[in-house]
C-alpha positions as CSV (number, residue, x, y, z in Angstrom):
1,X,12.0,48.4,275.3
2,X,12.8,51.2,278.0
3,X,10.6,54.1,278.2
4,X,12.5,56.9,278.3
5,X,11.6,60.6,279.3
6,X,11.9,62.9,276.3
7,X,14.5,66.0,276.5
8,X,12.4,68.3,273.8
9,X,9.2,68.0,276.2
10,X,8.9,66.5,279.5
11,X,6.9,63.5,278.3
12,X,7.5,59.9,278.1
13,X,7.7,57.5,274.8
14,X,7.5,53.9,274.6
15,X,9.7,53.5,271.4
16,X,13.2,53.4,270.8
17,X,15.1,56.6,271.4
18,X,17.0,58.5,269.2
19,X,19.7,60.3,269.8
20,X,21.8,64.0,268.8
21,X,24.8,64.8,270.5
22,X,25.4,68.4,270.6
23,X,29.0,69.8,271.5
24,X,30.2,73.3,271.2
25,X,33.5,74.7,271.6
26,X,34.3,78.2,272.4
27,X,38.2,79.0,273.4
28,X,39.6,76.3,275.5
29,X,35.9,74.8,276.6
30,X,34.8,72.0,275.1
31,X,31.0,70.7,276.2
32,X,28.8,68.2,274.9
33,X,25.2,67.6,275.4
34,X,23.4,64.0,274.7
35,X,19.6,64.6,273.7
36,X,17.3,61.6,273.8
37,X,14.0,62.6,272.0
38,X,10.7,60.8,270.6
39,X,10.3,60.6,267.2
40,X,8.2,63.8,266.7
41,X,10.7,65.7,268.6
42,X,13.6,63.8,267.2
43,X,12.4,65.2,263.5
44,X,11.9,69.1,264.9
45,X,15.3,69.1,266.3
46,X,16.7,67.7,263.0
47,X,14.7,71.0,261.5
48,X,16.6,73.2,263.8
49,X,20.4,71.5,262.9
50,X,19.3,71.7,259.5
51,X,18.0,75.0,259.3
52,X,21.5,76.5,261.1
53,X,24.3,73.8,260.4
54,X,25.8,72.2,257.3
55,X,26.2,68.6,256.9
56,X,30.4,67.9,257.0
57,X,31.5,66.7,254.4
58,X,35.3,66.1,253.5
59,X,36.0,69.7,252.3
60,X,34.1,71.3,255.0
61,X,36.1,74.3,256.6
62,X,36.3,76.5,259.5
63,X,35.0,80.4,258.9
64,X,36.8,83.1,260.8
65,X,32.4,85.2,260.8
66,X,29.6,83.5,262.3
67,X,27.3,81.8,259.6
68,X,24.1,83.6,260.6
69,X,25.4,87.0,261.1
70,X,29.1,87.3,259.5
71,X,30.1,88.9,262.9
72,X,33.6,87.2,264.2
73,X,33.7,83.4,265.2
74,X,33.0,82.8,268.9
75,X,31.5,79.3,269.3
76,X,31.8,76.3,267.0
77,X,29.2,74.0,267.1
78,X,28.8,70.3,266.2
79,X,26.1,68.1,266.2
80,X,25.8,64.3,265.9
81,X,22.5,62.8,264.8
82,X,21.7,59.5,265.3
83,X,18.9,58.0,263.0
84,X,17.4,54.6,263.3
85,X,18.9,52.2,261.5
86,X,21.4,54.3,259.9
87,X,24.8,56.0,260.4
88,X,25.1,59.2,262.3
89,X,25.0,62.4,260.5
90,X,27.7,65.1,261.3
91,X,26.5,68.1,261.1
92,X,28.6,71.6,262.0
93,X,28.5,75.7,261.8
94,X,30.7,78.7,263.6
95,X,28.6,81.6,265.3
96,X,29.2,84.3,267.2
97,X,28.5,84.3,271.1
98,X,25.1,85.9,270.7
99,X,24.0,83.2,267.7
100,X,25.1,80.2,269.2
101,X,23.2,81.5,272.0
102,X,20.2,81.6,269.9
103,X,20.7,78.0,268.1
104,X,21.5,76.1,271.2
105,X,18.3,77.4,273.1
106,X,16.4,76.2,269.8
107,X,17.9,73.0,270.1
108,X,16.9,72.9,274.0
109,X,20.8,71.6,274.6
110,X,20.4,72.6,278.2
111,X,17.6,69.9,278.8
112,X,19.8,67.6,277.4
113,X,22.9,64.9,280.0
114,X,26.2,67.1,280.4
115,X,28.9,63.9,278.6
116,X,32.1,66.1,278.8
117,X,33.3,69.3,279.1
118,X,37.2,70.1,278.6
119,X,39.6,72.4,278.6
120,X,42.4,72.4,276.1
121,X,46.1,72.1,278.1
């Protein structure tokens, strides 16, 4: 087993990783972020999805208002949880540029790996 740095923190862990992918789109830009956290940290950052995302299911939908604040739709945000063991989780919301600001500092995406970022053609 690798011991691997944790993204939440700066510390290290000596137990298996797990992992939440975060991408957001806004316009034509498409980024993703790959967070590898420690268990404790792991379970905080699944507060944080949970607490501003809803799990997608097959009849989720796109809003036109940000969730938090019902002003109009700037960002759309997506995140990927990976669990031990189990399946991923998808997990999704649309915010406005200020919100989205907000939730992806809480999520400390920025300490995360850059995987891709794209612009639509």
């Amino acid at each position: 087993m690798a011991v691997y740095p944790c993204d939440w923190q700066p510390h290290r862990y000596p137990e298996p990783q797990r992992s939440i992918y975060v991408t957001w789109t806004s316009g034509d830009l498409v980024q993703t972020n790959k967070l590898r956290l420690c268990a404790r940290h792991f379970r905080e950052a699944q507060a944080v999805v949970a607490e501003h995302m809803a799990l997608v299911e097959e009849n989720s939908t796109l809003s036109d208002f940000c969730d938090e604040c019902r002003e109009p739709r700037a960002v759309g945000l997506y995140a990927k949880i990976y669990e031990l063991h189990s399946e991923p989780d998808d997990w999704a919301a649309d915010f406005c540029a200020d919100c989205s600001e907000k939730v992806l500092t809480h999520l400390r995406v920025r300490n995360g790996r850059p995987m891709a970022t794209r612009t639509a053609l």
